[in-house]
PLY file of the C-alpha trace (Angstrom):
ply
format ascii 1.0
element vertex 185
property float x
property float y
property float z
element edge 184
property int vertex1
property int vertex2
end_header
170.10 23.29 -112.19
167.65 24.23 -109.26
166.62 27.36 -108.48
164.75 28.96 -105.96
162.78 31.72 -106.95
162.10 34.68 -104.62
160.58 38.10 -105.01
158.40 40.78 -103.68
154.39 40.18 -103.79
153.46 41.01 -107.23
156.87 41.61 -108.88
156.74 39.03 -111.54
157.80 35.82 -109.98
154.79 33.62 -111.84
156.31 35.37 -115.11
159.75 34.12 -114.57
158.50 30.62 -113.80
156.60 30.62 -116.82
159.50 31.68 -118.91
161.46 28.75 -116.89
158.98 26.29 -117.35
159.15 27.14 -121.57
162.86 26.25 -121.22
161.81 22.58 -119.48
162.34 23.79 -115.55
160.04 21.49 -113.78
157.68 23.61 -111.27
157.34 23.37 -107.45
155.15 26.18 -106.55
155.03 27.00 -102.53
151.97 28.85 -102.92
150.04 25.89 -104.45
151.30 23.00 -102.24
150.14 25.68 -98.86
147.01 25.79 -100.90
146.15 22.27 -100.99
147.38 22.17 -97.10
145.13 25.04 -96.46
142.08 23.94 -98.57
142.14 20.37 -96.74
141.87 22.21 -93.02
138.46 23.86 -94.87
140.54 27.46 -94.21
140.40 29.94 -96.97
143.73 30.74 -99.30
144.21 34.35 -97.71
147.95 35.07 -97.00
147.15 35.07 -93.14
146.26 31.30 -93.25
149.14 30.68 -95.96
151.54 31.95 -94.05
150.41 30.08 -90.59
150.61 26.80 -92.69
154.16 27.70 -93.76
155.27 28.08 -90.11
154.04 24.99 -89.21
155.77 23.33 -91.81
158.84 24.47 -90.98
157.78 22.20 -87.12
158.48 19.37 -89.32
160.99 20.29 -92.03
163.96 23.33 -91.50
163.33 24.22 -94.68
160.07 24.49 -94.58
157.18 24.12 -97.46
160.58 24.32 -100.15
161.51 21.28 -98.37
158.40 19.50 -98.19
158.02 20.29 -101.69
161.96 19.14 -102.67
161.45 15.99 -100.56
157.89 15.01 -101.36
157.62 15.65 -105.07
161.03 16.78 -106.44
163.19 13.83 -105.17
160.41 11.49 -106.57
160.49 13.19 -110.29
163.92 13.78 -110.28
164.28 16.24 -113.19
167.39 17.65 -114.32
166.00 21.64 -114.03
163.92 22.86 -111.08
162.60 25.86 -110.34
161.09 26.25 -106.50
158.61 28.89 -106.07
158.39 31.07 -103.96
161.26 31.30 -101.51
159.66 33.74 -98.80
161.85 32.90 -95.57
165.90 32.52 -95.13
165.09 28.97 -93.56
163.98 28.18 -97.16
166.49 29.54 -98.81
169.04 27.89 -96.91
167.90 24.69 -97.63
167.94 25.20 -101.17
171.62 26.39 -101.48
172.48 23.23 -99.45
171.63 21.20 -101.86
173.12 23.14 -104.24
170.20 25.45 -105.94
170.99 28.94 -106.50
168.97 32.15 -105.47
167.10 33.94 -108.27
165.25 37.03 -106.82
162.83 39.59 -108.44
161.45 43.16 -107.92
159.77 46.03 -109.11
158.38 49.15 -107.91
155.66 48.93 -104.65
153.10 50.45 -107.88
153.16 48.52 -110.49
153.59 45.82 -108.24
149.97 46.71 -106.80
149.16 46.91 -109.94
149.66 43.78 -111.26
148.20 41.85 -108.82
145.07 43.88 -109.04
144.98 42.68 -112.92
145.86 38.84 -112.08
143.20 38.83 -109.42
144.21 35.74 -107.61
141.67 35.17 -105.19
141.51 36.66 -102.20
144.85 36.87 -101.31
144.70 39.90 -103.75
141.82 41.37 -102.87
143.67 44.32 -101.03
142.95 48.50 -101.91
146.69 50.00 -101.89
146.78 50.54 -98.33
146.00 47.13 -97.37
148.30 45.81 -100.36
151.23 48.47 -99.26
151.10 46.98 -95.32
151.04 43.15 -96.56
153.48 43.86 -98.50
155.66 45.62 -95.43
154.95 42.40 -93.46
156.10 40.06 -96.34
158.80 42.00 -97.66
160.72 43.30 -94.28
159.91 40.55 -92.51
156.94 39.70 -90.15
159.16 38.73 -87.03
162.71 38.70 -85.54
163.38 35.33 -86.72
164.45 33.44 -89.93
161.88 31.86 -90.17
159.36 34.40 -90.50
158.89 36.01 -93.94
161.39 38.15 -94.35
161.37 38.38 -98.08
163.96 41.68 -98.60
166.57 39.09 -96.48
166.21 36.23 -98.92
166.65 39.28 -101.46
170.07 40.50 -99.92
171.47 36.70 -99.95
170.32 35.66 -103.50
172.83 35.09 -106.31
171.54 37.12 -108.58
168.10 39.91 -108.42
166.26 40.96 -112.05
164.36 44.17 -111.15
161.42 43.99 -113.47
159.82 47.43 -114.06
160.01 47.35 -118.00
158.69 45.25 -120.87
158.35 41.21 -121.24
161.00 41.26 -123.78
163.76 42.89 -121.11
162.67 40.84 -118.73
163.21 37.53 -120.82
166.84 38.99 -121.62
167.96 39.60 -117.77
166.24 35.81 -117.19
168.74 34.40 -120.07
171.56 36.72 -118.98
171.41 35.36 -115.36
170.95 32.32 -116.16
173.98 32.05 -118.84
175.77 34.20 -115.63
174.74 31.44 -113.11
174.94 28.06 -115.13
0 1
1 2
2 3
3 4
4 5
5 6
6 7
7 8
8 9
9 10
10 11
11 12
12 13
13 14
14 15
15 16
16 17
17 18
18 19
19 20
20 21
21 22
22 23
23 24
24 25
25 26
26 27
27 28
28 29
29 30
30 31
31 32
32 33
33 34
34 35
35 36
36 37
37 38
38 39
39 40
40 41
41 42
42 43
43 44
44 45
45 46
46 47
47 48
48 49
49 50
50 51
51 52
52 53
53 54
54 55
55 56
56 57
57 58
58 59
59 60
60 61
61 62
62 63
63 64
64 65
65 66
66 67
67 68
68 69
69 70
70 71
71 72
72 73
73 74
74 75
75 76
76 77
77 78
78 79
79 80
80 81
81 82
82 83
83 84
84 85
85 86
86 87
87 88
88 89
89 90
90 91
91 92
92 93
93 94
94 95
95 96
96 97
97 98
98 99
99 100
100 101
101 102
102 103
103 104
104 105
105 106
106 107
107 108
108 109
109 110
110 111
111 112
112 113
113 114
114 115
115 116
116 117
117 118
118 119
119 120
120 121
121 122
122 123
123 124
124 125
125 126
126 127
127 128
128 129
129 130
130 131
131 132
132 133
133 134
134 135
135 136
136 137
137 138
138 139
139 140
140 141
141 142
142 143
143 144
144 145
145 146
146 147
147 148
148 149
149 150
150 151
151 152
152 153
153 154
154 155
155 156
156 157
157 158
158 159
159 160
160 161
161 162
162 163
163 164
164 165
165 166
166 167
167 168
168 169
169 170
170 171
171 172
172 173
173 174
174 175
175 176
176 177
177 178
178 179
179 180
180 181
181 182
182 183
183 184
């Protein structure tokens, strides 16, 4: 099974993977291979020079950093579960479900969401007061252009096959993880 994994800034994505990973999912994180990418131009990992690198990517693949990621490192492994994270653009998304990966999408409320990535203090890319975090999250979530292959996170959202909202506890969301899974397998 692959799945691309695709969610709001700070809903929980990184949770789900985990909880993936636990179940032998092998990993391709979006935000870590843009990292290197970034890191090797000498540019810092803010979401403004993420986000440029994923746009570029998509110059030389359609799909973009998911299909860098599937073609460079998941074809190579080959493992029987995948999980690609994070699906941030329809481009990406397409790609995935043409190969035959399904859509797993996550949210919470614009608070909590805030919230947590105040606590998980990733760098800079969360160092945002709730004004700044509110507008990056506008631009990521609604979509920074007119075309698919800007972020447009809310689109990949509306497509997916299945969305957990994640506002409660750990344990609920392990139980919507297994019940969309069992739903989707």
């Amino acid at each position: 099974m692959i799945i691309g994994l695709t969610g709001t800034i700070g809903s929980g994505k990184g949770t789900v993977t985990e909880y993936l990973k636990s179940k032998g999912f092998a990993h391709y994180s979006s935000s870590a291979l843009l990292g290197e990418l970034v890191d090797a131009e000498g540019n810092p990992k803010t979401r403004e020079f993420l986000s440029k690198m994923a746009t570029r990517l998509q110059e030389e693949y359609p799909g973009g950093v998911v299909e860098k990621n599937y073609r460079e490192k998941f074809l190579v492994q080959k493992p029987e579960h995948a999980v690609f994270e994070a699906i941030h653009r329809k481009t990406e998304a397409n790609f995935l479900q043409s190969i035959g990966g399904i859509i797993i999408g996550v949210d919470a409320g614009l608070e909590e969401r805030y919230t947590r990535t105040v606590l998980r203090n990733e760098g800079e890319k969360d160092r945002k007061s709730f004004e700044d975090f509110k507008e990056q999250a506008r631009v990521e979530d609604e979509g920074g252009g007119d075309s698919s292959r800007d972020n447009n996170i809310r689109a990949v959202l509306e497509h997916a096959d299945a969305v957990i909202m994640n506002n409660t506890t750990l344990e609920d969301l392990h139980r919507q993880i297994e019940e969309v899974l069992a739903k989707l397998s």
